[in-house]
C-alpha positions as CSV (number, residue, x, y, z in Angstrom):
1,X,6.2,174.6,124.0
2,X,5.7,172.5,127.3
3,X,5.9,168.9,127.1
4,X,4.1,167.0,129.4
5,X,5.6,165.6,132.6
6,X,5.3,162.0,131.7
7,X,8.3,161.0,134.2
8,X,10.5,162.3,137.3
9,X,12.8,163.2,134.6
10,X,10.1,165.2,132.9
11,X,9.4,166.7,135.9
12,X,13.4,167.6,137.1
13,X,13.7,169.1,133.0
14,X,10.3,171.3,134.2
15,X,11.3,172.7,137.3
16,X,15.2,173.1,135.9
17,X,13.6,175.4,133.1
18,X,11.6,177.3,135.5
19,X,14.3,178.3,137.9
20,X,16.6,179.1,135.1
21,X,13.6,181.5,133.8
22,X,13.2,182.7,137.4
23,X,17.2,183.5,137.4
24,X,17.1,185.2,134.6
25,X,14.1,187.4,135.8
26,X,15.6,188.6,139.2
27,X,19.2,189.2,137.5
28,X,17.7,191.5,135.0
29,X,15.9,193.0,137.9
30,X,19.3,193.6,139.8
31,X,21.0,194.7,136.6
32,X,18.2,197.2,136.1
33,X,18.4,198.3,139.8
34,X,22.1,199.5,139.7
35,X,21.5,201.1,136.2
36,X,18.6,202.9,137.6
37,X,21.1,204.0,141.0
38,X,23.6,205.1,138.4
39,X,21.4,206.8,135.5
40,X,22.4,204.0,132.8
41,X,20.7,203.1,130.0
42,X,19.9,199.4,129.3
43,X,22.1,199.3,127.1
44,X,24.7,201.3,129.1
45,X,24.5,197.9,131.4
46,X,24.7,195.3,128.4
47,X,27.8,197.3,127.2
48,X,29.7,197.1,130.6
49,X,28.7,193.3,131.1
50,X,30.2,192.7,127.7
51,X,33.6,195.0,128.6
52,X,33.8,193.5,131.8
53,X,33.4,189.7,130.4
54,X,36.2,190.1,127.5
55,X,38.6,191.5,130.3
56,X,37.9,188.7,132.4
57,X,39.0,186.2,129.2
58,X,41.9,188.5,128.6
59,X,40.5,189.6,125.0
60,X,39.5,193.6,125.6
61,X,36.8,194.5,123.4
62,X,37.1,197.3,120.7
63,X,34.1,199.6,120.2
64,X,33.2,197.8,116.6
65,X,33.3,194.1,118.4
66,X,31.0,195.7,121.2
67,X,28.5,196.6,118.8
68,X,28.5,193.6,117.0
69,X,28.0,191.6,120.6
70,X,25.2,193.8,121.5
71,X,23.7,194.4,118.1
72,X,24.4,198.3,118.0
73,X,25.3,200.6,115.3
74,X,28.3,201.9,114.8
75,X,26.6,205.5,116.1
76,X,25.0,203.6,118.8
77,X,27.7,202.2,120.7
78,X,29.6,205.7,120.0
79,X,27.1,206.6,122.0
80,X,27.1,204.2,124.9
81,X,30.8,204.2,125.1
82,X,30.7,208.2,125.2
83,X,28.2,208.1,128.2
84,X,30.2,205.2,130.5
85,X,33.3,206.9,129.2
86,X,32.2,210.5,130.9
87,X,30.3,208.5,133.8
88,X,33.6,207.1,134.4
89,X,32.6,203.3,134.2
90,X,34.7,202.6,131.5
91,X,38.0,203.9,129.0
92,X,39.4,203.2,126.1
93,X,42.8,202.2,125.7
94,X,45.3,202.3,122.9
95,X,47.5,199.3,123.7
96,X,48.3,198.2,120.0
97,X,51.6,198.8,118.3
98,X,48.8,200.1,115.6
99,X,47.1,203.3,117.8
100,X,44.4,203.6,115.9
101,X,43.1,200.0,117.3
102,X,40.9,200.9,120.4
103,X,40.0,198.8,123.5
104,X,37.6,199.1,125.9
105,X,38.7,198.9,129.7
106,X,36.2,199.0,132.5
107,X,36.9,202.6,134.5
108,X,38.2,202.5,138.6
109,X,35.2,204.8,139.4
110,X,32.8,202.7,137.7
111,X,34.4,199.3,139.2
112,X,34.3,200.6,142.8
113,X,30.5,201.6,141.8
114,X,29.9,197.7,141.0
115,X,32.1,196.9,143.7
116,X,30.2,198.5,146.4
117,X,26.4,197.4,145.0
118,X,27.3,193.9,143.9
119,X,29.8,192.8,146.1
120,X,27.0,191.3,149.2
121,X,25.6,189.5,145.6
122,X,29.2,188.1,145.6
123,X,29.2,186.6,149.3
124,X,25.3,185.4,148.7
125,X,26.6,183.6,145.9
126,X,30.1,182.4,147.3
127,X,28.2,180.8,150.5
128,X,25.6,178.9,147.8
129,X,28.9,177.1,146.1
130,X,30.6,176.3,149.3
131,X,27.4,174.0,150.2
132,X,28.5,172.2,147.0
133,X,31.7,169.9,146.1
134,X,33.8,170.6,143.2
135,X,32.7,167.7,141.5
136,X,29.0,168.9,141.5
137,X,30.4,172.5,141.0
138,X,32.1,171.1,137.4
139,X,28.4,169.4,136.8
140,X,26.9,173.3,137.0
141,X,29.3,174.7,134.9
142,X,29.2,172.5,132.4
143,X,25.2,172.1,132.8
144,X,25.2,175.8,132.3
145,X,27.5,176.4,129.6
146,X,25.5,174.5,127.7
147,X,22.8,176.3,128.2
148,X,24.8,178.9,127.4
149,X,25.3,177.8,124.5
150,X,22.2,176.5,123.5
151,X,20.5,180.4,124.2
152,X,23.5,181.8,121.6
153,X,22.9,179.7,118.9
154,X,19.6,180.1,119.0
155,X,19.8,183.9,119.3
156,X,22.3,184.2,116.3
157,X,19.1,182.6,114.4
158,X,16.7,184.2,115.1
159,X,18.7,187.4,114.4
160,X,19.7,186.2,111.0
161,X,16.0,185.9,110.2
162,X,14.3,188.7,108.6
């Protein structure tokens, strides 16, 4: 629901929301462009995104807590992890002193894939931030981990409802 723009404010919040829309239109674009190069599924891309997030934090995902990010049954994200697994873009790994515990590690042939097609993405993006000082760096982050957070909650509602 729009609200009218009553003050500058108003209009900052407007414009804010549109270019966060507008982001979020032209990454699912480029995300749908290098699954398209590499014959992924959607899904396929969701799945990596999540794998490559929870190594980034340190906390590999197991195939049962990569369904329950993206929503998958159990035969579902068999599936998903079978295809990246034979494409090469991810493994899994038995790490635990319990081997039947599973993780999910994002596969060298599939990194240097992302590597190669994402990385001028990475210097576009690295020359934005270095127009900006830490301190207004911190704001963005914060700014947009709220969001963040905001777009969660709300989505763990609405998939609660029936």
């Amino acid at each position: 629901m729009y609200r009218p723009r009553e003050s500058e404010r108003d209009a900052l919040r407007e414009e804010i929301v549109t270019l966060l829309r507008t982001y979020s239109v032209r990454a699912q674009h480029v995300g749908q462009a290098f699954a398209h190069r590499h014959g992924l599924h959607h899904t396929d891309l969701q799945a990596l995104i999540a794998v490559m997030h929870a190594e980034g934090r340190g906390a590999p995902l197991t195939p049962g807590r990569l369904g329950e990010e993206l929503g998958l049954s159990s035969g579902a994200t068999t599936a998903a992890i079978d295809r990246l697994e034979r494409a090469g873009h991810l493994r899994r790994s038995r790490e635990s002193a319990d081997r039947r515990v599973v993780h999910l590690r994002y596969g060298e042939p599939g990194m240097a894939l992302a590597q190669d097609f994402f990385g001028p993405l990475g210097g576009r993006t690295d020359a934005v931030m270095a127009s900006f000082t830490d301190a207004e760096l911190d704001t963005v982050r914060r700014f947009l981990a709220g969001m963040d957070d905001a777009l969660a909650d709300h989505h763990r509602e609405v998939r609660a409802q029936p």
